[in-house]
Each structure stands twice: as structure tokens, then as C-alpha cells.
C-alpha positions in Angstrom: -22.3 -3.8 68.8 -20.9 -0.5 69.7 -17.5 -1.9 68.7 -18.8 -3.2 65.5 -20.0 0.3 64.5 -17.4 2.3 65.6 -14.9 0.1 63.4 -17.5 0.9 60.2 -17.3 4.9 61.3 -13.6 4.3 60.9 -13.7 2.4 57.9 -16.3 5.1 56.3 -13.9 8.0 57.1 -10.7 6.3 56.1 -12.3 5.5 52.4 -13.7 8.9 52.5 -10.2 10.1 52.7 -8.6 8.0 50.6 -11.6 9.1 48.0 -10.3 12.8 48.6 -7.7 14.0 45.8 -4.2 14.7 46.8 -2.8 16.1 43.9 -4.1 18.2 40.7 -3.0 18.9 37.5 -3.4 21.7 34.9 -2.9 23.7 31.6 -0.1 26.3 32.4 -2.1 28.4 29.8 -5.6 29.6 28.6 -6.9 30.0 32.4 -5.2 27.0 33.9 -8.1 24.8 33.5 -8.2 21.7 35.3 -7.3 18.1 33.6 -9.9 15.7 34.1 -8.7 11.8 33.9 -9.7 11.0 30.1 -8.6 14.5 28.9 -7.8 14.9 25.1 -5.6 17.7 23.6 -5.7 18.7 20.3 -1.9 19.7 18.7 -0.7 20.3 15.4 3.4 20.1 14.3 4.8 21.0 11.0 6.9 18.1 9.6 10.8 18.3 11.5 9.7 20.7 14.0 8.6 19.8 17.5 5.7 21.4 19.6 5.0 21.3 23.4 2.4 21.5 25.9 3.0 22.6 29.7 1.2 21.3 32.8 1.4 22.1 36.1 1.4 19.3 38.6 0.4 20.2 42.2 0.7 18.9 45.5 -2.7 19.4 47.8 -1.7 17.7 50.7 0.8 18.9 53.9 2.8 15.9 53.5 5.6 14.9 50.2 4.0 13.0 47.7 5.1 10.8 45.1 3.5 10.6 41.4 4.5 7.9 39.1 4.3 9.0 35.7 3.8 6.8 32.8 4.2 7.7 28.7 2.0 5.4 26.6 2.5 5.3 22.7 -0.7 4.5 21.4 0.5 5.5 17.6 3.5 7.3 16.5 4.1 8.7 13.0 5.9 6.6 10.8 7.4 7.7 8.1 10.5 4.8 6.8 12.4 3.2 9.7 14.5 5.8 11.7 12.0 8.6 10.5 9.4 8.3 13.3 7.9 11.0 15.7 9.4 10.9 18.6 7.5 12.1 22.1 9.4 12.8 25.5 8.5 15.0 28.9 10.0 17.1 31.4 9.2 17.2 35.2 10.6 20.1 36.9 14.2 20.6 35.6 14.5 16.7 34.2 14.0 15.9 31.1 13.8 12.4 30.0 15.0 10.9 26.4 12.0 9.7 24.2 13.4 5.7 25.1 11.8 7.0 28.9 8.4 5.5 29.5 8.2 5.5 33.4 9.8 7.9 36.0 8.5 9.2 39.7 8.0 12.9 40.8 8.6 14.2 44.4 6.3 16.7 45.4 6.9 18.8 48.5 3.9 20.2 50.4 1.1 22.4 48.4 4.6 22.2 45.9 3.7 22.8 42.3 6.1 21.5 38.9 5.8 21.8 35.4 5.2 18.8 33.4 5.8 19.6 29.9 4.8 16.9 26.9 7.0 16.9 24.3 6.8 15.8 20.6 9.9 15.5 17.7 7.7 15.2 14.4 9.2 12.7 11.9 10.3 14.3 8.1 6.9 14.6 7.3 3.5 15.3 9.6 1.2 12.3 10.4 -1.2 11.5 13.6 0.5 10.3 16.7 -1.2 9.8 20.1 0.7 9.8 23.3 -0.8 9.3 26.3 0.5 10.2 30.0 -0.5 8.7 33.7 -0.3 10.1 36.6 -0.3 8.1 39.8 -0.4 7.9 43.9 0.1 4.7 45.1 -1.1 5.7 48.4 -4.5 7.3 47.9 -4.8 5.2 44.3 -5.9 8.4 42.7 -4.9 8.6 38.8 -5.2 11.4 36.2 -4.5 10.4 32.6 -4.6 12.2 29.6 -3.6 12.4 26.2 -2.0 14.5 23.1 -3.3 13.9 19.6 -1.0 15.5 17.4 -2.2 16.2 13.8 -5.1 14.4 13.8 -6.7 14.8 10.3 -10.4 14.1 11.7 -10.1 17.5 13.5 -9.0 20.0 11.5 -5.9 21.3 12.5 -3.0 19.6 10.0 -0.8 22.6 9.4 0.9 23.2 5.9 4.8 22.5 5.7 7.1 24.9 7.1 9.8 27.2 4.8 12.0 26.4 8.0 13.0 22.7 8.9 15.8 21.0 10.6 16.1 23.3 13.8 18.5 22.3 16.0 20.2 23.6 19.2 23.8 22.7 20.9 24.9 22.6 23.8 21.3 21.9 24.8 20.9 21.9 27.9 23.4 24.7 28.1 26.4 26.2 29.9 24.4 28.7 30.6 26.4 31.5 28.3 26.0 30.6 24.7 23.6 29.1 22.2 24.1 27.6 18.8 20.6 27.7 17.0 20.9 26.1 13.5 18.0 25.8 10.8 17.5 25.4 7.5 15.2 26.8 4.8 13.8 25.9 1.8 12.4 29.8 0.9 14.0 33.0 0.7 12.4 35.0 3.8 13.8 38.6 4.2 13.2 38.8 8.1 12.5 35.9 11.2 13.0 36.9 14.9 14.3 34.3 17.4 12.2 34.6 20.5 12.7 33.0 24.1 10.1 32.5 26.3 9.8 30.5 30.0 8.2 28.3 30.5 4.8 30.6 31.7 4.9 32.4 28.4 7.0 35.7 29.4 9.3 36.8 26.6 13.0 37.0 27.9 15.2 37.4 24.7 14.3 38.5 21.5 16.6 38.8 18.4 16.2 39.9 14.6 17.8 38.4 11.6 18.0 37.9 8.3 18.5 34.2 7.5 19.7 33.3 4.1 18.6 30.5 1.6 19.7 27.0 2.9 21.6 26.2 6.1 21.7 28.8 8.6 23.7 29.0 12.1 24.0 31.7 15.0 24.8 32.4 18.1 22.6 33.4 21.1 24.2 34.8 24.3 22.3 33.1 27.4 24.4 35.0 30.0 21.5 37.2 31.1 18.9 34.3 31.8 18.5 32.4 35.2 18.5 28.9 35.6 15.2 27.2 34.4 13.4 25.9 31.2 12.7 28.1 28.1 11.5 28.2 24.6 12.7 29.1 21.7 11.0 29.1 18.4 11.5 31.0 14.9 8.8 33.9 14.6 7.8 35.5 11.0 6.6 32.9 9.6 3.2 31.3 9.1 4.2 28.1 11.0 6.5 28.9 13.8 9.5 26.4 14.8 10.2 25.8 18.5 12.4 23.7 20.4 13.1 23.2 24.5 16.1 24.8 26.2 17.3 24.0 29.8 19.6 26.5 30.9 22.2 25.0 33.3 
């Protein structure tokens, strides 16, 4: 008998352990609110821009974990064949091509990394949904949550942008220089080109004057560390942005 109930105390505080989470994950903005599994975010992109959303993912145990990651692509923005939204990640320094659905994450002790969801819009700006899984295979615990881009029902479709087609090369870098082309479809006397990391500090900030049509510069990267960054297109109503991973 006292066998038989010190093999249930056992069992009790095993699954009570088990039940424990081992690893967290949050907004790297507004707070850092925690994600709940079943989350929803809200995002709006301009037609031929892209858009963003960072997370932190966190280890809470004193031993490495493993995460298993998992993109799902409930509905994608189709526009005519080849012109379809087109959502990737990043997990720490990696980032993964949008024809990446699955890839695992090594956390070190207490060990924290971005995760960073990632969306190409198609020509013109339609509802996609992309959903993302996080998983230990050890303690079974999962988070998943998703991005609804430009859903209509929620009120935050944004007009179409006077800048389109940004582009950067050699992306990720060599860590000196940075060939931002754009195009627009407007005269606008002024934009700034502002890079931020991936926490939101401003790094590099630059003023020009971009002229009607295609436009192509130069940015000098020499000063900036290692590491993910922003870039986007300010001085307009809808502000363009892309990823960079200096190298």
C-alpha cells in the first residue's frame, strides 16, 4: 500500500511538472505583453511593401531547450499567379525563405531570441492569415498564434502607398554598403531613410530627395554591429519597410 501511494506522489509531481511552462513568449513592443496560445494580431501592409512583427522567445528553465516552430498558411493574398503575399520568419540571426514551414530553435538557459513574422504583400492589399506554433516535445507545452494582415472586418486596410517596389541588395549584407531602391508614383519633395534594431532604437537616419519614378542609393553600413535592423521610408502617410541582416 505504501508502495502504491508513493508511486501516485511520484506520478502527481512528475505531471505537475510537466504541467509547469518552460518557455514564454512575447511582443518586443507596447510593454512586452505576454502571448497566450490562440493569440490574434491585427496588421495592416500597403500593396508591394512588407510589414513585420517581433517576438521574443524565452527560455525559463536551467537546462537547453528545443522549440519546433511551425508556419501555417491559412489564406494568402492572391492577386494572378506569381502575385501572392508571401510570409516568412526569423529566429535569432536565421532567416528562413517564405518555401520554410518547419525549423527548430536552440535555447540556452533563461536564453531569450527574437522571433520576427514576416509578410511580402502581393501588387495589391488583400487578407492573409498566417499562423505560427511553437513547441516542446518534452514538456508538450505549445503556444500558437496568429497574424491577420489586412483584414477588412477590422478596420485597419490602409490606402495605397506613393512609394512601391522597395528593394534592398546585398541583403543580408557585407556589412559596409547598402543599395535601397524604390520607386514612386508621386512627386514628394522630402522622405528620410531610417534604421532601426530590432528593439526599436534608431541607428542611422538619412535625408533625401527622391525623384519621380525609380529611385536608387547608397547607404554606408560600416558603423553598425552585427545583428538584425529595419529599414523603412519615413515622410509619408504609409511608411515602407523591409528587413536587413547585417553580416
Amino acid at each position: 500500500m505504501k508502495k502504491q501511494l508513493l508511486f501516485l506522489a511520484l506520478l502527481l509531481v512528475g505531471n505537475l511538472a510537466f504541467s509547469q511552462a518552460v518557455f514564454r513568449i512575447v511582443e518586443a513592443t507596447g510593454g512586452n505583453p505576454v502571448v497566450n496560445d490562440g493569440a490574434i494580431f491585427h496588421s495592416a501592409v500597403v500593396g508591394g511593401n512588407t510589414t513585420s512583427k517581433t517576438f521574443s522567445m524565452t527560455n525559463l528553465t536551467a537546462s537547453t531547450l528545443t522549440l519546433s516552430v511551425r508556419k501555417f498558411e491559412d489564406l494568402l493574398n492572391t492577386v494572378a499567379m506569381g502575385d501572392v503575399a508571401s510570409p516568412y520568419f526569423c529566429t535569432g540571426l536565421i532567416c528562413y525563405p517564405a518555401s520554410t514551414f518547419n525549423s527548430t530553435v536552440s535555447l540556452a538557459p533563461n536564453e531569450s531570441l527574437v522571433f520576427i513574422a514576416y509578410i511580402d504583400e502581393a501588387t495589391v492589399a488583400g487578407n492573409s492569415k498566417v499562423r505560427y506554433r511553437f513547441t516542446n516535445g518534452v514538456s508538450s507545452q505549445s503556444i500558437t498564434f496568429t497574424m491577420d494582415y489586412n483584414n477588412p472586418t477590422v478596420g485597419i486596410n490602409e490606402k495605397n502607398s506613393p512609394v512601391s517596389s522597395l528593394s534592398l541588395y546585398p541583403n543580408p549584407t557585407n556589412g559596409e554598403k547598402l543599395n535601397v531602391n524604390f520607386n514612386t508614383n508621386e512627386l514628394i519633395p522630402a522622405l528620410q531613410i531610417v534604421i532601426t534594431s530590432i528593439t526599436g532604437q534608431e541607428v542611422l537616419k538619412t535625408n533625401i530627395n527622391p525623384t519621380l519614378g525609380n529611385n536608387n542609393m547608397e547607404i554606408n553600413l560600416s558603423n553598425l554591429i552585427n545583428g538584425i535592423y529595419f529599414i523603412k521610408l519615413d515622410g509619408i502617410n504609409n511608411s515602407a519597410q523591409k528587413l536587413i541582416i547585417n553580416k
